[in-house]
N, C-alpha and C positions, 0 to 999 in steps of 0.2 A: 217350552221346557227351558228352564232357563239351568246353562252350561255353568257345572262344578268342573271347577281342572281336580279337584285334588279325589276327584271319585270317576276322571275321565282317563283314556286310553294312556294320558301322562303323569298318572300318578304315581308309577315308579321315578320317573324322572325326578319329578318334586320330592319324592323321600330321599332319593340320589344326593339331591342339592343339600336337604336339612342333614344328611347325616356329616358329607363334605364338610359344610362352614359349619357345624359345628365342633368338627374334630380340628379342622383348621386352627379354630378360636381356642382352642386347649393348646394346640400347639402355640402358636401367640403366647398364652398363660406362660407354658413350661419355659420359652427363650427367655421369658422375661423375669422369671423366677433365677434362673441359672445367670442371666448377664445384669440383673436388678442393679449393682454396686458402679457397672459402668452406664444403667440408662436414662438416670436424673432423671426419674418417671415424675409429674406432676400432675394433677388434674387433666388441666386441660393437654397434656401433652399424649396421655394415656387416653382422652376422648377421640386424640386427631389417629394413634394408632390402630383404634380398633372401629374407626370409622373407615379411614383409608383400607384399612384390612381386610374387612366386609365386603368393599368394592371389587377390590383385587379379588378375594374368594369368588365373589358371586360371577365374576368375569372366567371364572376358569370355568366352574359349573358350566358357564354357556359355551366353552370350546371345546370341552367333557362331552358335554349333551348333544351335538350337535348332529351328530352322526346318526343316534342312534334317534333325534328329532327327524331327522327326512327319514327313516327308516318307516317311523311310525304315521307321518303323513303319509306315506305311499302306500302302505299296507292297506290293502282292499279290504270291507269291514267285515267281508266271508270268512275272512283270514286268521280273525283277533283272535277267535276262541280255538285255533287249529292249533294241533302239537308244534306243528311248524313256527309258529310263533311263540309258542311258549320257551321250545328250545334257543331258538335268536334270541329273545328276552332275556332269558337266565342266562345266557354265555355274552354276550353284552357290557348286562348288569354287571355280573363278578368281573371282566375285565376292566371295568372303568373303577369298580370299588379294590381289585388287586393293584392295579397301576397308585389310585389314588394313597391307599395303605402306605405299599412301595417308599413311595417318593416322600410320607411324611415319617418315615424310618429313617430314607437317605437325607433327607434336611437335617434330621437331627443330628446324626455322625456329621454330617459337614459340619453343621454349626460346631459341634463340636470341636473342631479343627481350625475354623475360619471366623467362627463368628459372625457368620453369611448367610445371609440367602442363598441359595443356586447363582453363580457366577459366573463370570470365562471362566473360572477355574474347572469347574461343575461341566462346563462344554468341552472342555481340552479332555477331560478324564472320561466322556463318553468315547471319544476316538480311542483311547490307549487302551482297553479293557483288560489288556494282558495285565498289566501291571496293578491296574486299580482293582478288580476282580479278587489279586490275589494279597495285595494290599490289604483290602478289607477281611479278607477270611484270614490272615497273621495276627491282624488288631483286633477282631471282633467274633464273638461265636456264629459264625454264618449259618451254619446248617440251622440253631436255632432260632437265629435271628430269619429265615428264609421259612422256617417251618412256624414264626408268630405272625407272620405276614399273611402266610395262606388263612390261619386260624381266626384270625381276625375276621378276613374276607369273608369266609365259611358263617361265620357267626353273625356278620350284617349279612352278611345275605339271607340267614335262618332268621331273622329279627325281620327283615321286609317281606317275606311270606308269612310269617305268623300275624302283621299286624296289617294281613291283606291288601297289600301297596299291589302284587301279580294279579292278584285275585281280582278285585276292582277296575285293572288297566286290560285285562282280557275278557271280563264282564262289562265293558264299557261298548253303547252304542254312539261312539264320538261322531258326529257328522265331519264330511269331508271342509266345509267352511270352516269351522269352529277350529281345524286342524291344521289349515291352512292360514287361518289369522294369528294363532299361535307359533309359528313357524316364518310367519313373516315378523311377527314383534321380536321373536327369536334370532333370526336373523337381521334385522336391525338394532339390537342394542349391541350384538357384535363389532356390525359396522363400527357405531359408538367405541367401543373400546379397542379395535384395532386402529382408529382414525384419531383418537384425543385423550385415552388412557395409556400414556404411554409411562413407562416404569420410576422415569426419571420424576413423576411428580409425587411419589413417594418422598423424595430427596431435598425436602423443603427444611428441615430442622438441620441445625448447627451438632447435633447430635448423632452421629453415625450411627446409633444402637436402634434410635429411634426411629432411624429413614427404613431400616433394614426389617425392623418388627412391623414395621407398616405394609413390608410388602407381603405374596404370598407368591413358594418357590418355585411352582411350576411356572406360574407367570414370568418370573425373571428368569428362570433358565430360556426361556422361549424369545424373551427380550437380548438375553445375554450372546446369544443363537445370532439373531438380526444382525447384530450389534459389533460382528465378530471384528471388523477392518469397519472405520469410519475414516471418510477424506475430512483431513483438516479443513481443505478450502470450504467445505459448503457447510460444516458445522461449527468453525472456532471464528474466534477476531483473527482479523486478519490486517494486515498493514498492503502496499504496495509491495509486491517485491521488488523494486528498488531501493526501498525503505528499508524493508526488513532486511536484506543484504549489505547495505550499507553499514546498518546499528549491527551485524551481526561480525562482519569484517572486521570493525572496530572495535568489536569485544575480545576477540578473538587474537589479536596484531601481540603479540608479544617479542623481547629480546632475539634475535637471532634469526627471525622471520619473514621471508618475505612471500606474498599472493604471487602465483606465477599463471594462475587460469583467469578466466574473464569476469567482470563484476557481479555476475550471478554463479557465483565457484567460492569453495575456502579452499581448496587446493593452495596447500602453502609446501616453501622447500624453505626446511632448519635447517642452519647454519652456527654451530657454535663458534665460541670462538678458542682458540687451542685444537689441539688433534684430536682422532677418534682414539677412546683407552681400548684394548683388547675385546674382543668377542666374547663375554661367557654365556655359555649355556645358560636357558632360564627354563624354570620348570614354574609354573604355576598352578600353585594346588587352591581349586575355586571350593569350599566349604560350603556342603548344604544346609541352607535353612538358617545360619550360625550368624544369633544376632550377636551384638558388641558387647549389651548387658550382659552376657554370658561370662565372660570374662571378668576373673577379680580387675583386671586393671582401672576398669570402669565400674568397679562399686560390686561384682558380684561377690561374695561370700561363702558360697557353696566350695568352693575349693576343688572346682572340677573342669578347669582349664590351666595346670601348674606347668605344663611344658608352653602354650604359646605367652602366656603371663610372662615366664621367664625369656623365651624369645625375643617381646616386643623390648627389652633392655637392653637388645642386641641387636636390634631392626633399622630399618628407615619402618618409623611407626607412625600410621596416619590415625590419630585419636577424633580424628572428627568429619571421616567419609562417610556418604551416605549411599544406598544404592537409589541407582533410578527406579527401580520397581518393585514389583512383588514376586516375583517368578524367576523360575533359572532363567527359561529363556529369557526374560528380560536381563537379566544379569550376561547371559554369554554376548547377549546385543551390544552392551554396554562396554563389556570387557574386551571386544572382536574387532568392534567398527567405531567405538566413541563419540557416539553421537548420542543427543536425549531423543527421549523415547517416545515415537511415534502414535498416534492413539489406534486402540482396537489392538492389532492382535504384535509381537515381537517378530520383526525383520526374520527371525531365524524361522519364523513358521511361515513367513510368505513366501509367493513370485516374486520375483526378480530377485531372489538374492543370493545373483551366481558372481563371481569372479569380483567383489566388489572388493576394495580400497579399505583393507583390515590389518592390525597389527601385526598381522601373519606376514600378509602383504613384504612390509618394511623389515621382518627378522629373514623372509627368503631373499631381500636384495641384498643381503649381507650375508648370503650364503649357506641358511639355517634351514634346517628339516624340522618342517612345522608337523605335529604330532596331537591329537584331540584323543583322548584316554578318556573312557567311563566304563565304572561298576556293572552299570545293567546294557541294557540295550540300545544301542543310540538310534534306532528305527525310532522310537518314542521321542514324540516332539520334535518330529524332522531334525534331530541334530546331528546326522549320518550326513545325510540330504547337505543340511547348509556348510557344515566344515567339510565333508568331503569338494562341495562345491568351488568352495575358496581356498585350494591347495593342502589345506588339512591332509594326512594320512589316517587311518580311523583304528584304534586299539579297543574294543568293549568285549562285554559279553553277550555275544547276538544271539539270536535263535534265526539266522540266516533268513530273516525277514526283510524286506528291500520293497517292499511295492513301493513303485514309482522313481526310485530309487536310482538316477544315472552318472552320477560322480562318477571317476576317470581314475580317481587316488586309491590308494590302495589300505582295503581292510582286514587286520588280524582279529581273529575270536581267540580270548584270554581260554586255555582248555581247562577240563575240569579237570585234568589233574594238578592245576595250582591254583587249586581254588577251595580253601578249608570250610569257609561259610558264605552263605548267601539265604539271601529271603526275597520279597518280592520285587523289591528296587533294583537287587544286582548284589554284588560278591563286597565281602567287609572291605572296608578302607585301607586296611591292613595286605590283602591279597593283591588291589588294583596296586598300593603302593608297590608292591612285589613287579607288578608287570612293569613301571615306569623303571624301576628300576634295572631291571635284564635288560631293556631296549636303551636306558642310557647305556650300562654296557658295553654292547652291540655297535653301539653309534659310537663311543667313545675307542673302541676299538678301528673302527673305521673310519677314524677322525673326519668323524662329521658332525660339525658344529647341530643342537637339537634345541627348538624351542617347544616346550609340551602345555599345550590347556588337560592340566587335569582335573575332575568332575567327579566328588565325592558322592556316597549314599547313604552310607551308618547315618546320620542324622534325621534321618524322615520315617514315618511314623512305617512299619509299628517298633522301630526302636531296637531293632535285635540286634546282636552283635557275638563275636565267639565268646563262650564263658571264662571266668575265672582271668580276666586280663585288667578287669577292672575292682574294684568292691561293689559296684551296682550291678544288680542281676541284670541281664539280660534281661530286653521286652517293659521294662518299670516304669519306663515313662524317658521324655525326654533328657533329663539330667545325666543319663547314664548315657545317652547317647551322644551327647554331648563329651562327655569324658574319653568314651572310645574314643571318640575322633581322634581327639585331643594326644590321647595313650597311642594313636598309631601313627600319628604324624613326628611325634618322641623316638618312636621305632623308626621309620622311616629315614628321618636325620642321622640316627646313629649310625645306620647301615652305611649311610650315604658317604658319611666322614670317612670311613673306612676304602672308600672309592679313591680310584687317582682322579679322577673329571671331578671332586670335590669343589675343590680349592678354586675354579674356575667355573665356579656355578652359580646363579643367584637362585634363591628360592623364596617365592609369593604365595603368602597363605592370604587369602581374601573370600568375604561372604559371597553369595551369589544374591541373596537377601536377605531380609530377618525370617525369624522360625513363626511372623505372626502378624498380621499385616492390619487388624484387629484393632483398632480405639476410639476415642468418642469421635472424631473428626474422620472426613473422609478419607483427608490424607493425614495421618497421624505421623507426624514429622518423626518422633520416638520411633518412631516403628520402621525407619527407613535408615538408621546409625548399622552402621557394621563395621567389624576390625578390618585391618588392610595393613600386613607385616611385608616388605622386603628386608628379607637375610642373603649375609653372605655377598652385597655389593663389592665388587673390588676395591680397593682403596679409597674405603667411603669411612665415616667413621659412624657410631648410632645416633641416629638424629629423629626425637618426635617433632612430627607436625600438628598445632592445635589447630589449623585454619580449617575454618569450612572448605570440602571438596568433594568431589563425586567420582563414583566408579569409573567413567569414563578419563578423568586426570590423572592416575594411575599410568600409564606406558609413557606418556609427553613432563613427567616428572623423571622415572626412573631414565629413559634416554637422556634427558640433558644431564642429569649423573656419570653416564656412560660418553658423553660429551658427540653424542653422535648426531652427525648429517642425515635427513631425508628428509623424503617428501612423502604427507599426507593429506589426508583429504579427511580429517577427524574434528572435530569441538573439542577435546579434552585440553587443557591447557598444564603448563609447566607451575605448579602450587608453588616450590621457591623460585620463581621470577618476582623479580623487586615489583614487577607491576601488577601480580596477580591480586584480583579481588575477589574476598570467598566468596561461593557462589556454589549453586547443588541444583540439579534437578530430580526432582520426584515425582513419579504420576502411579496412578492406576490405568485401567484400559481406557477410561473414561476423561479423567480428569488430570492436567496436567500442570504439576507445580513446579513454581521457580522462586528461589530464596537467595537474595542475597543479603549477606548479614543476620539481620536479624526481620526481616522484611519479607514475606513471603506472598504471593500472585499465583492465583489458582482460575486456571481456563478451561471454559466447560464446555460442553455441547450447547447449540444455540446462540453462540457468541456470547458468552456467558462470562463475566471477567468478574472475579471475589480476588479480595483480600485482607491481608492480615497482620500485625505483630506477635511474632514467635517469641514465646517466655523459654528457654532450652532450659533452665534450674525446674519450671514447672510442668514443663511438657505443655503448657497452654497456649493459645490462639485467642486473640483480641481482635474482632473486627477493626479495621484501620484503612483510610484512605491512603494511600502512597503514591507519589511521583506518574506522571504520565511515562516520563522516561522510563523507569524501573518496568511498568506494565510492557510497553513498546517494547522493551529488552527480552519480557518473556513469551512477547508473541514470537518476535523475530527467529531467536533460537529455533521453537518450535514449528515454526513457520517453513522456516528453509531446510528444516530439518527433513520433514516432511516433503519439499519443494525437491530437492536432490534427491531422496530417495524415490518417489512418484518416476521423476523426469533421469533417471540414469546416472545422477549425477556422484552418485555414490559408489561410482565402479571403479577398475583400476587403471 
């Protein structure tokens, strides 16, 4: 008798697969309809994605399948036509076709957002459900979108009984061989795709749209899963670490500085020259999501940034900083510890990152109470965790959530009675500025000098904010959430002026990223510009900076302003030092860039070393060989960057 699979004991399985890649392949269609304008689709570019796509499909089918394959090998063939089986079968079935529905609902809203696949991002937001859970039902009709999902499932599963997929796999006399050779082939193309289909060979076009339509999302969230912390040493180029300390020392040696730790250390002690000016208060207000282009100063139009527009004429204004990443917490990494950014996951999410060598660090040797303020919950995304761990005091709105949680400093929850609105991320911009404010106060009454990281939310999706403060309704979309911000950081200042600790305060409005991390390149250099205002410097006068700079050069610019002594253990360097050369770092979790000038080197898993000429009028990338030195320059960075944070070196 010669063996039909598709009228044997695995014929639901098979109609499983055909109904999967083919709703996959629709899904494929719909990305590429919606991001068409950025995917320079071509022939053969559009064969390579729905080829590679196909694979990635037929690879999930097989970790889909696989459960409910030994299930059906071991099932005795007394068993096939017993209710006992038929009930395992159907509860099974619709879980692998509800999951699957599921996740091709949540690809879409992501893309929506991201432009993505399943991501770190996609992985972070399974840990936080509080937030993301309610997230989603603020932006989106949940209840219906959760009751199209069952509907769906209900309906392929009514479609694979009617066209006897049950009927045939419970009517099937499969021999125990036949069951078992299919279960071993089974199990070995898995093999195959766990050992040599790994996510990254998606990532062969110069086209970011293209690499991303090639994948398929369950696959890379499970990659993105693995992938969470990657050691620089066993995946990137790598130099000696005498080497790369060396070239890194030397980048690093500015005015006024001297190395006081041993040749694998940047441990440096500034030294200005002239005295230290007074102590003011700093407040730093970190902007969510809040790219540059937002800003008429940089071209925007919309007219929905008129308070920090009119600011940055009155700032120390950096017109050409970029962040290191794409995430706050990359942004607090950046802003906290100054160093470039690590690959896999943000310092502020990992081990070891207690008591280490941070801006906080250098404002409490000078006598400052360091203060971490946020809207919502700082439980989310360990950032309770890492600023209470490094001296921080903690200002949010918790929901007394702490697992794991043993910081030593102490945390106030913002009450609901000063709290007019809130949505899923946490309370308007408007109310947290409200807390920053009573606790300057407080401090200022108690003359004690305050340094505050405060951690904005109005700007993340779904956009809500109190009514009638702006002309944009509440929830319309980002522009309006943008302008909130904008309209409360206006309040905020006015209140402020009216303070006696005024006059003695500096205040920094800076992104934590852009609102979109999204373009035709992996690392879309465009997409990593953000504003960076200091107000309010003491006897400074307004001064823009057009040099290339990074979020990290930021505190080691404003200090020599301040003309102050200390020691750190950071990368950021002084942007007006006569010897500073622009220079940025940019990465994803993955991939990490370094630009200097107009020159940019991009280092990948696998010792994988690209690079480029950045056009900044066109936002374009030119394949280009550049300098062994320039490449050297950007292992080493990232190298020892990596090196000290691993081996402790990044503590205080």
């Amino acid at each position: 008798m010669i063996f039909n699979p598709l009228k044997s004991r695995y014929a639901v399985l098979y109609a499983f697969a055909v109904f999967f890649i083919t709703a996959s392949i629709s899904l494929r269609i719909a990305f590429i309809y919606v991001s068409l304008k950025d995917t320079e689709l071509t022939l053969k570019s559009a064969l390579s994605i729905f080829t590679k796509g196909l694979i990635f499909d037929f690879g999930v089918v097989l970790y889909f399948g696989l459960l409910y394959a030994i299930y059906l090998l071991l099932l005795p063939q007394k068993l096939n036509r017993s209710s006992f089986n038929k009930v395992v079968s159907y509860i099974i079935v619709f879980l692998m076709i509800l999951i699957s529905v599921f996740s091709f609902f949540a690809e879409f809203t992501f893309w929506g957002e991201f432009e993505s696949r399943f991501n770190f991002i996609a992985v972070d937001y399974l840990i936080y459900t509080h937030e993301v859970v309610n997230n989603i039902n603020e932006s989106y009709p949940l209840p219906y979108l959760i009751s199209g999902v069952v509907a769906i499932t209900i309906a392929v599963m009514v479609l694979l009984i009617r066209t006897n997929n049950f009927s045939d796999s419970f009517k099937s006399n499969t021999r125990f061989k036949w069951r078992l050779i299919h279960s071993l082939i089974m199990g070995l193309l898995i093999a195959v795709y766990a050992l040599y289909i790994n996510n990254s060979w998606a990532e062969k076009s110069e086209n970011r749209y293209q690499n991303e339509l090639s994948k398929a999302g369950i696959y890379s969230f499970f990659s993105a899963f693995k992938n969470n912390e990657l050691n620089y040493e066993q995946f990137y180029s790598l130099l000696s670490n005498e080497q790369a300390f060396a070239i890194t020392r030397s980048l690093l040696k500015e005015s006024g500085s001297r190395y006081t730790g041993n040749l694998q250390s940047i441990r440096k002690n500034i030294k200005p020259l002239g005295g230290e000016q007074q102590l003011p208060n700093v407040i730093m207000v970190v902007l969510e999501s809040f790219s540059a282009d937002f800003m008429g100063k940089f071209g925007n139009e919309r007219k929905i940034t008129p308070v920090l527009d009119s600011l940055a004429d009155h700032s120390l204004f950096f017109t050409n900083m970029y962040a290191t990443g794409t995430r706050t917490v990359r942004g607090m990494e950046a802003l906290t510890l100054a160093v470039p950014p690590t690959p896999g996951n943000s310092i502020v999410r990992r081990e070891k990152n207690k008591q280490l060598s941070t801006i906080g660090s250098i404002f409490r040797t000078k006598g400052y109470q360091t203060t971490f303020f946020y809207g919502g919950d700082g439980y989310f995304d360990n950032m309770n965790q890492y600023f209470g761990s490094n001296g921080f005091d903690i200002v949010d709105r918790g929901r007394k959530l702490a697992i794991g949680d043993d910081y030593k400093t102490r945390r106030t929850m913002i009450p609901d009675n000063e709290v007019n609105f809130e949505n899923a991320w946490g309370i308007c911009d408007q109310d947290l500025f409200g807390a920053v404010l009573k606790d300057a106060d407080a401090k200022f009454t108690a003359k004690q000098s305050f340094y505050n990281f405060v951690m904005t939310t109005s700007n993340h999706r779904p956009f809500t904010y109190p009514e009638r403060k702006i002309d944009i309704p509440s929830g319309s979309g980002r522009d309006g959430a943008v302008k909130y911000t904008d309209f409360a950081i206006g309040q905020f200042l006015k209140q402020a002026k009216s303070k006696p600790w005024f006059s003695n305060t500096i205040f920094i409005f800076i992104a934590d990223h852009c609102a979109s991390s999204a373009g035709k390149n992996e690392i879309d250099v465009a997409k990593y510009h953000i504003p960076a205002l200091v107000y309010n410097i003491p006897n400074s006068r307004p001064t823009r900076i057009d040099k290339i700079c990074s979020q990290i050069d930021l505190y080691p610019t404003l200090f020599s302003l301040l003309n102050w002594s200390y020691i750190n253990n950071n990368y950021g360097k002084n942007v007006l030092d006569s010897t500073y050369v622009p220079r940025t770092m940019i990465a994803t979790y993955q991939k990490l860039g370094f630009m200097k000038n107009d020159s940019l080197v991009i280092l990948s898993p696998r010792r994988k070393v690209e690079s480029a000429f950045y056009n900044r009028s066109t936002n374009e990338q030119r394949k280009e060989k550049v300098s062994q030195q320039l490449i050297n320059e950007a292992i080493a960075y990232y190298q020892t960057a990596y090196y000290l944070y691993s081996k402790g070196g990044l503590k205080e």
